[in-house]
C-alpha positions as CSV (number, residue, x, y, z in Angstrom):
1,X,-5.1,-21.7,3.7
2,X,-7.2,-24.0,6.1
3,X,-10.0,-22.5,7.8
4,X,-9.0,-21.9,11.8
5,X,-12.3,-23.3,14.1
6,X,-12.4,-23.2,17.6
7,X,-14.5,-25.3,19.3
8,X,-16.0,-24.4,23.1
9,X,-17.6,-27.2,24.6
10,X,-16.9,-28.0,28.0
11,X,-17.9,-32.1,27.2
12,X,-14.5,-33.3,26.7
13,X,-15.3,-36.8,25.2
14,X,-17.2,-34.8,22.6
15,X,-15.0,-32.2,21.8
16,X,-12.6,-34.4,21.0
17,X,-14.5,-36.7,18.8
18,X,-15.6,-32.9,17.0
19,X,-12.2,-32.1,16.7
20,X,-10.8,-35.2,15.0
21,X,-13.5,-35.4,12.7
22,X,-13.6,-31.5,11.8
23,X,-9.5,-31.8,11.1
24,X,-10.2,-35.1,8.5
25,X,-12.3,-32.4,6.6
26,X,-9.2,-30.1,6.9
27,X,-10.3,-27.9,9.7
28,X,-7.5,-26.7,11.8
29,X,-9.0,-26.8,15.0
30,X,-8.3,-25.1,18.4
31,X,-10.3,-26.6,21.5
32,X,-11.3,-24.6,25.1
33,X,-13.9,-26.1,27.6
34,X,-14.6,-22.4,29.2
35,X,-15.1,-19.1,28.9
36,X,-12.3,-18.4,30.0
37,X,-10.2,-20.7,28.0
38,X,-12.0,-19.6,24.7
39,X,-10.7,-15.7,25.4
40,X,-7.2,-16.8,25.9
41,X,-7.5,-18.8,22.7
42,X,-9.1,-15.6,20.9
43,X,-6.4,-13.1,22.4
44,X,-4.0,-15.4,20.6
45,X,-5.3,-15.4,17.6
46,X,-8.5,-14.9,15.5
47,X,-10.6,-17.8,14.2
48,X,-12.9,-18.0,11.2
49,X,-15.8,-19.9,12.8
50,X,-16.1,-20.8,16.7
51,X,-18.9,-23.1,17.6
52,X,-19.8,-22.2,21.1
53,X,-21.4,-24.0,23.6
54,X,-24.6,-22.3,25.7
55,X,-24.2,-24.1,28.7
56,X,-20.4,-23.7,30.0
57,X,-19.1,-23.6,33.6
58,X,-18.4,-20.4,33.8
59,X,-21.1,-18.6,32.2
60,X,-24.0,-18.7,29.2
61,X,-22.6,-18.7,25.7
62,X,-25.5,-16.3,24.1
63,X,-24.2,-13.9,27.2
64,X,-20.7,-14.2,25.8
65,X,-21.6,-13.3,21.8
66,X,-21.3,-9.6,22.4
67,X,-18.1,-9.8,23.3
68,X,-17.2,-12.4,20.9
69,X,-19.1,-10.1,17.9
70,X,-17.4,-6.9,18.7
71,X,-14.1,-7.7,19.4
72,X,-14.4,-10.5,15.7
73,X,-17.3,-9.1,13.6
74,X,-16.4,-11.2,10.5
75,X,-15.9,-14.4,12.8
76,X,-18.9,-17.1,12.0
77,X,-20.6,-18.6,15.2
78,X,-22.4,-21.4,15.7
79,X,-24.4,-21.1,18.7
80,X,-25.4,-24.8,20.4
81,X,-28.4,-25.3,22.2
82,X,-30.4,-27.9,24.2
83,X,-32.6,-29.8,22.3
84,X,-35.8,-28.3,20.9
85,X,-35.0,-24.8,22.9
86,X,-36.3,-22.6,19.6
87,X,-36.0,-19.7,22.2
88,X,-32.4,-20.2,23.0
89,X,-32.0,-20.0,18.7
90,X,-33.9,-16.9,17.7
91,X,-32.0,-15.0,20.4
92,X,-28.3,-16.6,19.5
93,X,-29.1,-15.7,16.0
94,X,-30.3,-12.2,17.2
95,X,-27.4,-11.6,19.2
96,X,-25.4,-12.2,16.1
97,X,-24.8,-15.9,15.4
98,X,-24.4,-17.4,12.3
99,X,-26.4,-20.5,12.5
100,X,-27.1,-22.9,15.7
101,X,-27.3,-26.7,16.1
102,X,-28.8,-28.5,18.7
103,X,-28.2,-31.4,21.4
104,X,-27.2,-33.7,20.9
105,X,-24.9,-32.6,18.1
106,X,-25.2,-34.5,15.0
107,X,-21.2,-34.5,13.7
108,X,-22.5,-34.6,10.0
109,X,-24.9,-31.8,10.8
110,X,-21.6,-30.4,12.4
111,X,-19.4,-30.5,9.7
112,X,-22.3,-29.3,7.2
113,X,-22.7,-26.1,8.8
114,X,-18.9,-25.7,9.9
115,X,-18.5,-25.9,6.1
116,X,-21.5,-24.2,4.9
117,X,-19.9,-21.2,7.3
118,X,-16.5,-21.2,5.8
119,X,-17.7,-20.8,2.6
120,X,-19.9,-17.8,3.3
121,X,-16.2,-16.2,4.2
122,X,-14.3,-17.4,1.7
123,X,-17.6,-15.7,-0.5
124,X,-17.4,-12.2,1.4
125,X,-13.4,-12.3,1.4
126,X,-13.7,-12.7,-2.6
127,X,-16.1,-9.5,-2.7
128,X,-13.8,-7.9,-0.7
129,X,-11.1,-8.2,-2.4
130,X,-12.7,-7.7,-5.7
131,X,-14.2,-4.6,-4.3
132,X,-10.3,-3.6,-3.4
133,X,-9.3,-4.0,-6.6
134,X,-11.8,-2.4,-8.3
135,X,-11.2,0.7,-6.4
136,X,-7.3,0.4,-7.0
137,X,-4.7,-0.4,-4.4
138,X,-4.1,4.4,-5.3
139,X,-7.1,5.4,-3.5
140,X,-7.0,9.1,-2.0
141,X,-8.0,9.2,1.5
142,X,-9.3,12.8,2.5
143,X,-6.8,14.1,4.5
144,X,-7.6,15.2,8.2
145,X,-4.7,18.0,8.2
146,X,-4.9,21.4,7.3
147,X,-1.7,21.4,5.1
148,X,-3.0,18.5,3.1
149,X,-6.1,19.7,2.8
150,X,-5.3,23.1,1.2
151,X,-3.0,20.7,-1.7
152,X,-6.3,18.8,-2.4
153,X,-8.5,21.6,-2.5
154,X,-6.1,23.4,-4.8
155,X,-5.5,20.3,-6.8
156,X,-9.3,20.0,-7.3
157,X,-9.5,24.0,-8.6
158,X,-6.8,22.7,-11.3
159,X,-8.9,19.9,-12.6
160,X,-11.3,22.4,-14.1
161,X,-8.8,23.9,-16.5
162,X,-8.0,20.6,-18.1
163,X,-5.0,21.6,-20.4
164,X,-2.7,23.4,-17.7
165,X,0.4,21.5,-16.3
166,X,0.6,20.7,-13.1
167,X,4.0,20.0,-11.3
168,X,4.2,17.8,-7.7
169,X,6.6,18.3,-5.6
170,X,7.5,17.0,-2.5
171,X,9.9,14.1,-0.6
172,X,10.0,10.5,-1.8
173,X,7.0,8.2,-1.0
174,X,4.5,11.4,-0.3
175,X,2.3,10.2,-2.6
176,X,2.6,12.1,-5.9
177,X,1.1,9.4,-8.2
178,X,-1.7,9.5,-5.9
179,X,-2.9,12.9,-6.6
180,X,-1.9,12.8,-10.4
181,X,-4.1,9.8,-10.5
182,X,-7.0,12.0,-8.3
183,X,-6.6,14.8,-10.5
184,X,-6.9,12.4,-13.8
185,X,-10.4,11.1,-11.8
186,X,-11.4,14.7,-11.7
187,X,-10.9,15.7,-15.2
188,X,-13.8,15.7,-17.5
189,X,-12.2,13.7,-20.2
190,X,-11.8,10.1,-21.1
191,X,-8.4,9.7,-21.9
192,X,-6.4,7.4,-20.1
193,X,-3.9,7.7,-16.9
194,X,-0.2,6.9,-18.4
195,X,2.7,6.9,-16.1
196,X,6.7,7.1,-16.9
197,X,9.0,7.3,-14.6
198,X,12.0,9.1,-16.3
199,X,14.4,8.0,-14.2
200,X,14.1,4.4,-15.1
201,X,15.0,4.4,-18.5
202,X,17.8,5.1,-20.3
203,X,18.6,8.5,-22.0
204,X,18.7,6.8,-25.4
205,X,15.1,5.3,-24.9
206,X,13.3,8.1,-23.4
207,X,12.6,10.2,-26.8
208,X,11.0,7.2,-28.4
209,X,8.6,6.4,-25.0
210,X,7.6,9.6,-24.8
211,X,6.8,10.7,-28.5
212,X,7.4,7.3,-30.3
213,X,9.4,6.4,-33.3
214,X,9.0,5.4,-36.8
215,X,9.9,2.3,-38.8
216,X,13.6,2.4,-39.4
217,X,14.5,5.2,-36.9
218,X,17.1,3.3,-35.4
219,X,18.6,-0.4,-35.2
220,X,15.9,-2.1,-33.7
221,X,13.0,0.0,-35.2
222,X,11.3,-2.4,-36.8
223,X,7.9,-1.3,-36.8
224,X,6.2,2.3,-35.6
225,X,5.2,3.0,-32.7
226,X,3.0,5.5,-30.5
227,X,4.9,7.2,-27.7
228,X,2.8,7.0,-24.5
229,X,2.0,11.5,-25.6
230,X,0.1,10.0,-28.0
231,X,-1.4,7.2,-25.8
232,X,-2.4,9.8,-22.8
233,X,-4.4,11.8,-25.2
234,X,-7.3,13.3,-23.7
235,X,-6.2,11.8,-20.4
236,X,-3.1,12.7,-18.2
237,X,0.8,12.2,-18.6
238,X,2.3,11.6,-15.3
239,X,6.0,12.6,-15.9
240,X,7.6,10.9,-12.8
241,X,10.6,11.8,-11.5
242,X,11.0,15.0,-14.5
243,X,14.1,15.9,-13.5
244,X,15.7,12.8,-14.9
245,X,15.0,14.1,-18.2
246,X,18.5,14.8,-20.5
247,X,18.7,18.3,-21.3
248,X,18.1,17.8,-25.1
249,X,14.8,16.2,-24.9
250,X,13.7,19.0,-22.2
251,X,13.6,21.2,-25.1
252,X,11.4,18.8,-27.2
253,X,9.0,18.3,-24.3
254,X,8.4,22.1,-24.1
255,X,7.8,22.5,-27.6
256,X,5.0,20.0,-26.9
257,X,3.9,22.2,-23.9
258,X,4.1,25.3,-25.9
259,X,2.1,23.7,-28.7
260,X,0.1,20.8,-27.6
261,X,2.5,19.3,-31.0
262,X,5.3,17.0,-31.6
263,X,7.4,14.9,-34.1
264,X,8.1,11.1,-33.6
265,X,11.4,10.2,-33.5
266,X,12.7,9.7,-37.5
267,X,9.7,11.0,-38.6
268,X,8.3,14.7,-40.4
269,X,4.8,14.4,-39.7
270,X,3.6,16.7,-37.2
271,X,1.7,15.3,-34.6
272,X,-0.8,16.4,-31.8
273,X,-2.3,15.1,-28.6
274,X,-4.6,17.0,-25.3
275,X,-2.9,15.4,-22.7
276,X,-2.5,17.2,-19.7
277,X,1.1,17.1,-18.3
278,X,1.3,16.3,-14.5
279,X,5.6,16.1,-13.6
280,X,6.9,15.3,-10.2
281,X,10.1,15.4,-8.7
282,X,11.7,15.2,-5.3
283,X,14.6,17.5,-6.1
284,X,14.8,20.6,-5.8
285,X,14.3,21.8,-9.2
286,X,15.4,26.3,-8.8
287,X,18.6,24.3,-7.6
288,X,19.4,21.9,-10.3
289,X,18.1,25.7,-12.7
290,X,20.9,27.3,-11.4
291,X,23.3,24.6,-12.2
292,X,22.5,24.2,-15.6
293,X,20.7,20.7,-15.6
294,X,17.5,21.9,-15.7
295,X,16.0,24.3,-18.1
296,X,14.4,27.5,-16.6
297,X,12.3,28.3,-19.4
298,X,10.9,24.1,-19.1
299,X,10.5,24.9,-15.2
300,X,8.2,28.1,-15.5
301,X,6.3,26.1,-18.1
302,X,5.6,22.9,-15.8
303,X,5.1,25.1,-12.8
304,X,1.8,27.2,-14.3
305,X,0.3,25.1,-11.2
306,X,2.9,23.8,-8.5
307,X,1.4,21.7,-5.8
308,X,3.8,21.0,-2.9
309,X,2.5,18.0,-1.2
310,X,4.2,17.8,2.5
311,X,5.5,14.8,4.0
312,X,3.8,12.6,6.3
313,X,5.5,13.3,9.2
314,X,3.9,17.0,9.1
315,X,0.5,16.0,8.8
316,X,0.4,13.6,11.9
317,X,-3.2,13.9,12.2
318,X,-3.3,11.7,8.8
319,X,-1.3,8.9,10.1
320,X,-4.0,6.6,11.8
321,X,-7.2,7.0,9.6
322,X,-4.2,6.3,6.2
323,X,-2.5,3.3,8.3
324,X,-6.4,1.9,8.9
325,X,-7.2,2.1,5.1
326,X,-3.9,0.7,4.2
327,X,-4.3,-2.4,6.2
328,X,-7.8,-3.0,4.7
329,X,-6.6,-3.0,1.2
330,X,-3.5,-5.0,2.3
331,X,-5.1,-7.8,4.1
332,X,-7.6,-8.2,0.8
333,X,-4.3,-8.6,-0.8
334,X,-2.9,-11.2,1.1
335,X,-6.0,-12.9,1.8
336,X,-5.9,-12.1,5.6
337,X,-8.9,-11.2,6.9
338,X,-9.1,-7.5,8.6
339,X,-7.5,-6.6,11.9
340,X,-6.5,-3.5,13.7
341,X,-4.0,-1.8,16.3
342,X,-3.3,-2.3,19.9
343,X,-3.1,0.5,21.7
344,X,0.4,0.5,21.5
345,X,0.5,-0.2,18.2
346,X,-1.6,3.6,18.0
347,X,0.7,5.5,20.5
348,X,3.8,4.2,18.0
349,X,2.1,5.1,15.2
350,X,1.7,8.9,16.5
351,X,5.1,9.4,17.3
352,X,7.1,7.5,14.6
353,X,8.7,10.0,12.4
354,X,8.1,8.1,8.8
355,X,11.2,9.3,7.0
356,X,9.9,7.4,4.2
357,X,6.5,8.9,4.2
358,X,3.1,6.9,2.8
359,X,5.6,3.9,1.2
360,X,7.2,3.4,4.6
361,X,4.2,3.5,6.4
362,X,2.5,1.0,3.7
363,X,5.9,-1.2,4.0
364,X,5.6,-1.2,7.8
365,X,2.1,-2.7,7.5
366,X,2.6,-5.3,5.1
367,X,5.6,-6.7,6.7
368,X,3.6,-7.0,9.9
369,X,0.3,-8.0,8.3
370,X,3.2,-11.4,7.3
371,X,5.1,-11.1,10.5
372,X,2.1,-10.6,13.5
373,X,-0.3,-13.3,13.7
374,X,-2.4,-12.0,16.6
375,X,-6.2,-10.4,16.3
376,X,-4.2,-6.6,16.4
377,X,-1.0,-5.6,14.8
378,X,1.5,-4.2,17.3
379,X,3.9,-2.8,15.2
380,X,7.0,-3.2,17.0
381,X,9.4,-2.5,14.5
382,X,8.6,1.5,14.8
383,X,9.4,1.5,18.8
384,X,12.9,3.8,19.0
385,X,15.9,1.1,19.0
386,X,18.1,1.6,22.3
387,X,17.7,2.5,26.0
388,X,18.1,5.5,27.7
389,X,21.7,6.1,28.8
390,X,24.9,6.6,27.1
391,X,24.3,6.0,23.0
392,X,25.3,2.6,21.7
393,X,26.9,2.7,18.1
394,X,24.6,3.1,15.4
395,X,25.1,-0.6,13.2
396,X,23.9,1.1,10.3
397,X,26.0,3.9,10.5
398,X,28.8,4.5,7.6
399,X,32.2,4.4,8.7
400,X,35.0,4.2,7.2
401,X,37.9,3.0,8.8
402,X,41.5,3.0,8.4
403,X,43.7,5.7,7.2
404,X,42.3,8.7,5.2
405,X,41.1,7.7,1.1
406,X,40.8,9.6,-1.8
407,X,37.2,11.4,-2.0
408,X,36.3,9.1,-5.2
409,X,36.9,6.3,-3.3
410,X,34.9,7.2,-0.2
411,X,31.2,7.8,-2.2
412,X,31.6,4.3,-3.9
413,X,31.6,3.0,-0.9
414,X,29.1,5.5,0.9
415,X,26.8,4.5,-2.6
416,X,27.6,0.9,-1.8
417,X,26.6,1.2,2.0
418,X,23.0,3.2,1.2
419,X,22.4,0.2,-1.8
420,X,22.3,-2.2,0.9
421,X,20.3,-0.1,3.5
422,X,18.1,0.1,0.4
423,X,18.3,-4.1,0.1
424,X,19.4,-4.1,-3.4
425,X,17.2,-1.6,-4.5
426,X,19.4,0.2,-7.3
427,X,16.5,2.7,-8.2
428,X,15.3,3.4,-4.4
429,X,19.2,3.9,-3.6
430,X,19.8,6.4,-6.3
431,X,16.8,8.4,-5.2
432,X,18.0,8.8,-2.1
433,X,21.3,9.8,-2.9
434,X,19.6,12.3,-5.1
435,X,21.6,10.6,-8.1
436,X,20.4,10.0,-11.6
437,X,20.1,6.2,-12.4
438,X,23.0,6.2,-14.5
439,X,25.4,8.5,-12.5
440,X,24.3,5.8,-9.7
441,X,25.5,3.2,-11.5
442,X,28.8,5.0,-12.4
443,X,29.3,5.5,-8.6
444,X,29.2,1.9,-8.1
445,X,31.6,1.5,-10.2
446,X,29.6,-0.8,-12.6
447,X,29.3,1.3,-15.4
């Protein structure tokens, strides 16, 4: 990506001699010749270096870095000054500039420091981003609201008893891997953090990821392998999505509870490993008890610490300082250097419901961290579609049309209909439907 310099000088002849020979060294270059030119250009969007002129006709450069510093604090000036006026440079560079040339502009000297500038962001961006990574793209924010606060706090309790299971529950996209992954931080061991998400593999498979296989155990079993019980030792299993489990291996995973021991598949050897279970689920798991495709004696044993996280829209209070941290971490992604929210961007952010919770909310951003070029994201896609007055028809909504259908007939297509709300997303689709993968896939049709 080129580096975006505006240039405020209000000597035409020379700006535009600058300008040509900053774009040959792959500048991309926006020009003002006032004060007041230069803010229109900023309020479009945000440039990586401005060299400003002192001397413009409508006020004193060094008088205008303030401005220019608080509204762009990563933004690299270049301050120009008259010839041999060391006063006017120590109190540019005090006021916040970069560097500082003076008349009459040399355009090597130009270019040198232009460049010299760029790369000092290009350094700082790399940090940055390192320093996002390192921290992971998981980290807990401390939450502002009551409700969420009492979760952590009792999540924090758990971590001392390092053995006990712990099971999440709460709506899609609260933020359940989060915590486990807080609650793994926490814990005194050294083991590692292994997730599975159980809905996302196929009943045959799930045995052999969870507690491995030995050579010969089936078709393909080649070679032994360690299920990811054994890999999570001393650390935390993060059983995503639990209720996906078939019913047979349900028993098998609360021996292992029971026992802290278990048998690879094909195999006699009995085998142990510390890792601390931590299940999620969205469903409503005293529900799916009392219809027989849960175990209850499996429930009581995950639940010896149940942590119901709420959803986002019931801790509003957590919205901005999350949607502020999520757009730092997401611009050190995309290599886009940090911006914030209009004011209406806030006021939308207060009142949008988030049905979707943390993932919608992170969605939102990164489509408009692609979508809004401007210094500050305004969010648009949360405002309320419609106007007051009579209700227009919904072009989501699911109708079917035509004479009445057989029942069968009507959830394929109500399955069909919510897979492309979902955009193709098989796995996201079934979760909101509160299907398994497979019985998903059987509504379709396609299995």
């Amino acid at each position: 990506m080129s580096t975006h310099l505006l240039l405020v000088d209000d000597d035409r002849t020379f700006a535009a001699l600058a300008a040509s020979v900053l774009r040959q060294e792959g500048f991309r270059v926006t020009m003002a010749h006032s004060l007041h030119d230069a803010r229109a250009a900023l309020a479009r969007e945000a440039p990586d270096v401005v060299v400003l002129d002192r001397r413009l006709p409508d006020g004193d450069g060094i008088s205008f870095l303030p401005e220019l510093r608080t509204q762009f604090p990563d933004t690299a000036v270049l301050l120009v000054t008259a010839h041999g006026d060391i006063a006017s440079a120590v109190e540019a560079i005090k006021a916040g500039a970069r560097d500082y040339l003076s008349k009459p502009v040399e355009l090597d000297d130009l270019v040198l420091r232009a460049r010299r500038a760029a790369e000092n962001l290009q350094l700082h961006e790399r940090l940055r981003q390192a320093e996002s990574e390192l921290g992971g793209r998981r980290r807990l924010l401390r939450p502002r609201s009551s409700s969420m606060a009492a979760s952590l706090q009792m999540l924090e309790r758990i971590a001392t008893s390092p053995r006990s299971t712990v099971l999440l529950l709460g709506e899609t996209g609260v933020g359940k891997e989060v915590l486990a992954r807080h609650l793994h931080a926490l814990q005194s061991g050294q083991g590692p953090f292994v997730h599975i998400n159980c809905a996302a593999l196929p009943a045959t498979m799930v045995e052999s990821e969870l507690f491995g296989h030995e050579r010969g155990a089936f078709t393909d079993a080649r070679v032994a392998r360690r299920g990811l019980v054994e890999v999570a030792n001393n650390g935390v299993l993060f059983l995503d999505e639990v209720g996906e489990l078939p019913l047979g291996l349900q028993a098998k995973l609360l021996t292992f509870l029971d026992q802290g021991a278990f048998r690879r598949l094909g195999g006699t050897a009995e085998l142990h490993s510390t890792a601390r279970i931590v299940a999620a689920t969205n469903r409503d798991l005293t529900r799916e008890v009392a219809e027989g495709r849960f175990r209850e004696d499996l429930y009581f044993r995950l639940s010896v610490f149940r942590v119901d996280i709420p959803p986002l829209r019931e801790r509003r209070e957590d919205v901005l300082p999350m949607a502020e941290s999520l757009v730092g971490e997401l611009c050190a992604e995309l290599g886009r250097r940090p911006v914030g929210f209009s004011p209406a961007a806030r006021r939308r952010l207060e009142t949008y419901p988030f049905p979707g919770n943390v993932r919608e909310l992170r969605n939102v951003l990164e489509r408009a961290l692609v979508l809004e070029p401007g210094p500050a994201l305004e969010l648009q896609s949360l405002e309320p579609r419609g106007a007051t007055g009579p209700a227009a028809p919904d072009p989501d909504a699911f109708v079917v049309p035509g004479p009445p259908r057989p029942l069968e007939e009507v959830e394929r297509l109500y399955a069909r209909h919510v897979l492309a709300r979902m955009e193709g997303r098989r796995m996201e689709a079934a979760k909101a439907l509160g299907l398994s993968y497979p019985t998903f896939l059987r509504r379709l049709g396609e299995e």
